[in-house]
C-alpha positions in Angstrom: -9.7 -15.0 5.0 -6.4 -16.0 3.6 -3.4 -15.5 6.9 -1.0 -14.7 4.4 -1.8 -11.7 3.0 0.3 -8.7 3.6 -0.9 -5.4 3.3 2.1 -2.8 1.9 1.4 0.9 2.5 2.8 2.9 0.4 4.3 6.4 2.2 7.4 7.3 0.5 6.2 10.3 -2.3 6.9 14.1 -1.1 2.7 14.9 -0.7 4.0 18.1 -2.3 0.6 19.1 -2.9 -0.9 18.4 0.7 2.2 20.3 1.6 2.3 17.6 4.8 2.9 14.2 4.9 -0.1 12.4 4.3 0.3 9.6 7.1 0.7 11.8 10.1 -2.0 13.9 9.3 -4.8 13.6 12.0 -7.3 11.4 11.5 -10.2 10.1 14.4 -7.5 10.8 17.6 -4.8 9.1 16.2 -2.9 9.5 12.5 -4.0 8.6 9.2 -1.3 6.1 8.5 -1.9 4.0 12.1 -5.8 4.5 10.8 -4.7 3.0 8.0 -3.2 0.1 9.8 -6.1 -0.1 12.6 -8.3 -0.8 9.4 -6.7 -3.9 7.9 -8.4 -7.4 8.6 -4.9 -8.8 8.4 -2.2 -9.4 10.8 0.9 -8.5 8.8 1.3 -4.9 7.8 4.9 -3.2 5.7 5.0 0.0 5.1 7.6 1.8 2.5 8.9 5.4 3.1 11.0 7.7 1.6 10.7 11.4 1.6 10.0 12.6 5.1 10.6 9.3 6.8 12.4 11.6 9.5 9.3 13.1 10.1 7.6 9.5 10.5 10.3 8.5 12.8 9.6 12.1 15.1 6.0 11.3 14.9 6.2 7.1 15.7 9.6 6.5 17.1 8.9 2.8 16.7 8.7 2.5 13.0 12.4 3.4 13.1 13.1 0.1 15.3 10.6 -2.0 12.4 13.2 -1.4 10.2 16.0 -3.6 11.7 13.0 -6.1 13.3 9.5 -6.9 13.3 7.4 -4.9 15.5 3.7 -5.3 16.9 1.3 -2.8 16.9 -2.4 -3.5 18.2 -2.4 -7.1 17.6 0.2 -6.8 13.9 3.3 -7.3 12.6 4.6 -3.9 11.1 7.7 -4.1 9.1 9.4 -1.0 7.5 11.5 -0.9 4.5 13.1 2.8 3.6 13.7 3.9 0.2 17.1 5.2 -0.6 16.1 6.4 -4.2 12.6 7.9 -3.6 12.9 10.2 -6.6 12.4 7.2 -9.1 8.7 7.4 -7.5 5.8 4.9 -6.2 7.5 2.2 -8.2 10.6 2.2 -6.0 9.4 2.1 -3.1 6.9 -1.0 -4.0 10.2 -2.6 -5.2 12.2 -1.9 -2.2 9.3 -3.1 0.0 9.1 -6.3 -1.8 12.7 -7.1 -1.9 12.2 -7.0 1.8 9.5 -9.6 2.1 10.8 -11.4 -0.7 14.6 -11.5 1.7 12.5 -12.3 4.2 11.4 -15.7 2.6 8.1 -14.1 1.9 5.9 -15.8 -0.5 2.8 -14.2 0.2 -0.1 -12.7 -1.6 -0.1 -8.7 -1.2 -2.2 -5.7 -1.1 -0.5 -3.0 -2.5 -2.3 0.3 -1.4 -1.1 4.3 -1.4 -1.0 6.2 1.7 -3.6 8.7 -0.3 -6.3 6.3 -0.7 -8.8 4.9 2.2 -8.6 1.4 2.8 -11.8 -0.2 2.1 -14.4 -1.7 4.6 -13.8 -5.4 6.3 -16.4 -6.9 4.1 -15.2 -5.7 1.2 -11.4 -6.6 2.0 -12.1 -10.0 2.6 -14.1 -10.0 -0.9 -10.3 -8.7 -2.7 -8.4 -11.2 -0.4 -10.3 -14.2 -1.5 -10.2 -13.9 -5.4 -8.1 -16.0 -6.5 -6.6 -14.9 -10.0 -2.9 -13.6 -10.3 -4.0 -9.7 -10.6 -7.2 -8.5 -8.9 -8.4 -5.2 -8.7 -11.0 -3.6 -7.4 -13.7 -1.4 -9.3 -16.1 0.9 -8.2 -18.7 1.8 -11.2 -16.3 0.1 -13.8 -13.7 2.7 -12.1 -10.2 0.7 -11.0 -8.9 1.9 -7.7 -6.8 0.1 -4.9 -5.7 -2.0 -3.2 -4.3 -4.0 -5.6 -3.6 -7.6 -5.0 -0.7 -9.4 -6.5 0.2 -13.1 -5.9 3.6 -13.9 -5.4 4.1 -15.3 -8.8 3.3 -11.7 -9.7 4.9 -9.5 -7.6 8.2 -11.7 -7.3 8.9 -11.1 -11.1 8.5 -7.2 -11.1 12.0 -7.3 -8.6 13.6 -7.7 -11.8 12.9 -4.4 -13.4 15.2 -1.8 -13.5 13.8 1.7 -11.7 15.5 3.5 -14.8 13.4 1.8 -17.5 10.1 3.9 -18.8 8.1 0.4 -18.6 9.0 -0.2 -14.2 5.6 0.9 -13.1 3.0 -1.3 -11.8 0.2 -0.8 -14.0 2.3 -0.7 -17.1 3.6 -4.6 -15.8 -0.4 -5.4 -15.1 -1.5 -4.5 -18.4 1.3 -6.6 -20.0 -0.1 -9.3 -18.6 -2.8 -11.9 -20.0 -6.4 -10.6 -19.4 -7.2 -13.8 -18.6 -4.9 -13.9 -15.2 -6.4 -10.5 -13.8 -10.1 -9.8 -12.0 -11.7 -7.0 -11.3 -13.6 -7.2 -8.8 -17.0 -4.9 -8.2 -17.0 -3.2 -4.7 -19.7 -1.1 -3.0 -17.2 0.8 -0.9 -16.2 4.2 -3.0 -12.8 5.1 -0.8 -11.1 2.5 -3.5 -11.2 5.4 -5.9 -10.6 8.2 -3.9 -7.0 10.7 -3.8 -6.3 12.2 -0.8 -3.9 14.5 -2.3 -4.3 17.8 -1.7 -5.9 19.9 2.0 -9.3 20.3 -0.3 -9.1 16.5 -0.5 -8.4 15.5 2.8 -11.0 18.1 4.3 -13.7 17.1 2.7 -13.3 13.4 3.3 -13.0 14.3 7.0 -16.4 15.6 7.0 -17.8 13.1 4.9 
Protein backbone atom coordinates (compact mmCIF):
# COMPACT_ATOMS: atom_id res chain seq x y z
CA UNK A 1 0.00 0.00 0.00
CA UNK A 2 1.06 3.44 -0.93
CA UNK A 3 1.86 5.68 2.84
CA UNK A 4 0.79 8.63 1.20
CA UNK A 5 -2.58 8.38 0.62
CA UNK A 6 -4.99 10.55 2.45
CA UNK A 7 -8.32 9.71 2.94
CA UNK A 8 -10.80 13.10 2.95
CA UNK A 9 -14.26 12.65 4.41
CA UNK A 10 -16.51 14.63 3.37
CA UNK A 11 -19.11 15.90 6.34
CA UNK A 12 -20.07 19.39 5.59
CA UNK A 13 -23.85 19.14 3.67
CA UNK A 14 -27.05 19.78 5.96
CA UNK A 15 -28.28 15.75 5.80
CA UNK A 16 -31.56 17.61 5.47
CA UNK A 17 -33.11 14.51 4.52
CA UNK A 18 -31.72 12.16 7.39
CA UNK A 19 -32.84 15.08 9.44
CA UNK A 20 -29.39 14.25 11.66
CA UNK A 21 -26.06 14.61 10.84
CA UNK A 22 -24.98 11.62 9.15
CA UNK A 23 -21.43 11.21 11.02
CA UNK A 24 -22.73 11.10 14.63
CA UNK A 25 -25.30 8.76 13.96
CA UNK A 26 -24.65 5.43 15.78
CA UNK A 27 -23.06 2.93 14.19
CA UNK A 28 -21.47 -0.62 16.03
CA UNK A 29 -20.92 1.38 19.72
CA UNK A 30 -19.29 4.15 18.47
CA UNK A 31 -20.42 6.86 15.45
CA UNK A 32 -20.56 6.50 11.90
CA UNK A 33 -17.92 9.07 11.10
CA UNK A 34 -15.10 7.45 13.70
CA UNK A 35 -16.45 4.04 11.84
CA UNK A 36 -15.60 5.57 9.05
CA UNK A 37 -12.18 6.44 10.18
CA UNK A 38 -11.58 2.99 12.18
CA UNK A 39 -12.09 1.53 8.53
CA UNK A 40 -9.31 3.10 6.51
CA UNK A 41 -6.05 1.03 5.85
CA UNK A 42 -4.28 4.39 5.94
CA UNK A 43 -2.72 6.42 8.57
CA UNK A 44 -3.66 9.97 7.56
CA UNK A 45 -7.32 10.89 7.74
CA UNK A 46 -8.93 15.00 6.93
CA UNK A 47 -12.16 15.49 7.34
CA UNK A 48 -14.20 18.73 5.89
CA UNK A 49 -17.34 20.10 7.75
CA UNK A 50 -19.66 22.69 7.44
CA UNK A 51 -23.19 22.62 8.49
CA UNK A 52 -23.47 21.31 11.94
CA UNK A 53 -19.84 21.22 12.67
CA UNK A 54 -21.01 22.58 16.23
CA UNK A 55 -22.77 19.56 16.68
CA UNK A 56 -19.40 17.49 15.62
CA UNK A 57 -17.48 19.53 18.09
CA UNK A 58 -20.41 18.61 21.07
CA UNK A 59 -20.16 15.08 20.02
CA UNK A 60 -15.98 14.73 19.54
CA UNK A 61 -14.54 17.68 21.37
CA UNK A 62 -11.18 16.83 19.71
CA UNK A 63 -11.96 17.40 16.21
CA UNK A 64 -12.25 21.03 17.29
CA UNK A 65 -8.48 20.98 18.46
CA UNK A 66 -7.56 19.04 14.63
CA UNK A 67 -8.30 22.10 13.28
CA UNK A 68 -5.45 24.36 14.56
CA UNK A 69 -3.08 20.84 14.74
CA UNK A 70 -2.78 17.46 13.86
CA UNK A 71 -4.38 15.00 16.10
CA UNK A 72 -4.12 11.13 16.57
CA UNK A 73 -6.92 8.95 16.81
CA UNK A 74 -6.41 4.98 17.14
CA UNK A 75 -3.05 4.87 15.54
CA UNK A 76 -4.05 8.23 12.60
CA UNK A 77 -3.40 11.49 11.90
CA UNK A 78 -6.91 13.41 11.77
CA UNK A 79 -6.86 16.81 10.39
CA UNK A 80 -9.98 19.08 10.15
CA UNK A 81 -10.59 21.86 7.81
CA UNK A 82 -14.08 23.89 8.31
CA UNK A 83 -16.00 25.33 5.55
CA UNK A 84 -17.01 28.89 5.89
CA UNK A 85 -19.24 28.81 2.61
CA UNK A 86 -21.00 25.46 2.94
CA UNK A 87 -23.91 26.56 0.92
CA UNK A 88 -21.83 26.37 -2.39
CA UNK A 89 -22.12 22.45 -1.64
CA UNK A 90 -19.78 19.19 -1.71
CA UNK A 91 -17.49 21.08 -4.01
CA UNK A 92 -16.50 23.62 -1.33
CA UNK A 93 -15.82 21.72 1.08
CA UNK A 94 -13.39 19.32 -1.13
CA UNK A 95 -11.78 22.61 -2.08
CA UNK A 96 -11.27 23.90 1.34
CA UNK A 97 -10.00 20.49 2.44
CA UNK A 98 -7.48 20.53 -0.11
CA UNK A 99 -6.19 23.90 0.22
CA UNK A 100 -5.39 22.68 3.63
CA UNK A 101 -3.22 19.77 2.57
CA UNK A 102 -2.05 21.53 -0.30
CA UNK A 103 -0.75 24.64 2.65
CA UNK A 104 0.40 21.92 4.37
CA UNK A 105 3.01 20.99 1.64
CA UNK A 106 0.86 18.10 0.82
CA UNK A 107 1.50 16.38 -2.37
CA UNK A 108 -0.29 13.32 -1.81
CA UNK A 109 -2.60 11.07 -3.65
CA UNK A 110 -6.29 11.24 -2.10
CA UNK A 111 -9.41 9.42 -1.55
CA UNK A 112 -12.12 11.60 -1.73
CA UNK A 113 -15.26 9.90 -0.08
CA UNK A 114 -18.87 11.31 1.25
CA UNK A 115 -19.82 10.87 4.72
CA UNK A 116 -23.11 8.98 3.16
CA UNK A 117 -21.31 6.33 1.55
CA UNK A 118 -19.54 3.15 3.30
CA UNK A 119 -16.07 2.92 2.91
CA UNK A 120 -15.14 -0.16 1.21
CA UNK A 121 -13.36 -3.39 2.55
CA UNK A 122 -9.39 -3.47 3.19
CA UNK A 123 -8.84 -5.63 0.18
CA UNK A 124 -10.58 -3.72 -1.89
CA UNK A 125 -9.04 -0.28 -0.69
CA UNK A 126 -5.76 -1.35 -1.29
CA UNK A 127 -6.94 -2.56 -4.95
CA UNK A 128 -8.08 1.70 -5.52
CA UNK A 129 -4.79 2.84 -3.68
CA UNK A 130 -2.58 0.92 -5.93
CA UNK A 131 -3.82 1.93 -9.51
CA UNK A 132 -1.86 4.06 -10.76
CA UNK A 133 -3.67 6.44 -13.44
CA UNK A 134 -4.42 10.21 -12.62
CA UNK A 135 -8.35 9.53 -11.95
CA UNK A 136 -9.49 6.10 -10.60
CA UNK A 137 -12.80 5.14 -9.71
CA UNK A 138 -14.32 2.47 -8.58
CA UNK A 139 -17.28 0.43 -10.21
CA UNK A 140 -19.56 -1.97 -8.98
CA UNK A 141 -21.53 -3.75 -12.03
CA UNK A 142 -20.27 -0.93 -14.50
CA UNK A 143 -21.99 1.39 -11.69
CA UNK A 144 -19.29 4.43 -10.46
CA UNK A 145 -19.38 5.03 -6.82
CA UNK A 146 -16.61 6.30 -4.26
CA UNK A 147 -13.95 6.78 -3.13
CA UNK A 148 -12.57 8.55 -5.68
CA UNK A 149 -8.80 8.78 -6.05
CA UNK A 150 -7.17 11.86 -7.39
CA UNK A 151 -3.31 12.25 -7.72
CA UNK A 152 -1.92 15.39 -6.84
CA UNK A 153 -1.49 16.54 -10.36
CA UNK A 154 -5.18 16.19 -10.27
CA UNK A 155 -6.51 17.50 -7.31
CA UNK A 156 -3.93 20.50 -7.09
CA UNK A 157 -5.43 22.05 -10.30
CA UNK A 158 -9.20 21.95 -9.22
CA UNK A 159 -7.92 24.79 -6.24
CA UNK A 160 -8.14 27.07 -9.11
CA UNK A 161 -11.84 26.94 -9.77
CA UNK A 162 -14.01 29.43 -8.64
CA UNK A 163 -17.07 27.94 -6.23
CA UNK A 164 -19.38 30.43 -8.21
CA UNK A 165 -18.77 28.87 -11.65
CA UNK A 166 -21.55 26.12 -12.92
CA UNK A 167 -18.49 23.86 -14.10
CA UNK A 168 -16.64 23.66 -10.00
CA UNK A 169 -17.85 20.22 -9.37
CA UNK A 170 -15.71 17.25 -9.26
CA UNK A 171 -17.24 15.08 -11.72
CA UNK A 172 -17.78 17.84 -14.17
CA UNK A 173 -13.61 18.46 -13.84
CA UNK A 174 -13.23 14.32 -14.24
CA UNK A 175 -15.11 14.10 -17.26
CA UNK A 176 -13.16 17.04 -18.83
CA UNK A 177 -10.39 15.11 -18.62
CA UNK A 178 -8.69 12.66 -21.18
CA UNK A 179 -10.19 9.14 -20.90
CA UNK A 180 -7.07 7.86 -21.23
CA UNK A 181 -5.72 9.35 -17.65
CA UNK A 182 -8.78 7.83 -15.65
CA UNK A 183 -9.50 3.87 -14.56
CA UNK A 184 -12.22 2.38 -13.35
CA UNK A 185 -11.65 -0.05 -11.38
CA UNK A 186 -14.12 -3.30 -10.85
CA UNK A 187 -14.79 -3.93 -7.09
CA UNK A 188 -16.79 -6.78 -5.35
CA UNK A 189 -17.68 -4.69 -2.37
CA UNK A 190 -21.30 -2.99 -3.18
CA UNK A 191 -21.10 -0.11 -0.24
CA UNK A 192 -19.15 1.96 -3.11
CA UNK A 193 -22.55 2.60 -4.52
CA UNK A 194 -24.61 3.02 -1.78
CA UNK A 195 -26.43 6.67 -0.25
CA UNK A 196 -27.00 6.74 3.11
CA UNK A 197 -29.26 9.59 2.90
CA UNK A 198 -32.30 9.35 4.38
CA UNK A 199 -33.48 7.08 8.12
CA UNK A 200 -35.01 4.38 5.43
CA UNK A 201 -31.41 4.38 4.13
CA UNK A 202 -29.42 4.20 7.05
CA UNK A 203 -31.85 1.57 8.70
CA UNK A 204 -31.77 -0.80 6.42
CA UNK A 205 -28.03 -0.89 6.01
CA UNK A 206 -27.79 -1.34 9.80
CA UNK A 207 -29.54 -4.55 9.52
CA UNK A 208 -27.94 -5.60 6.52
Amino acid sequence: MKSKTVLIILAGGKSSRMGFPKGLLKHSSTLWILSQIENYIGQEVYIGLGFDYQLYFEAIPWLNEALKKPISYKGKKIRVALNQTPEFGLFSTLQNVLSLLNFEGGNNTVLVLPIDVPLLNAKEQEKLIFDEQLISIPTYNNKKGHPVKLTSKFWKLLLNLNLTDEDSRLDIQIKKRNASEISLVEMNDASIIKNLNTPKDWQEFIVS
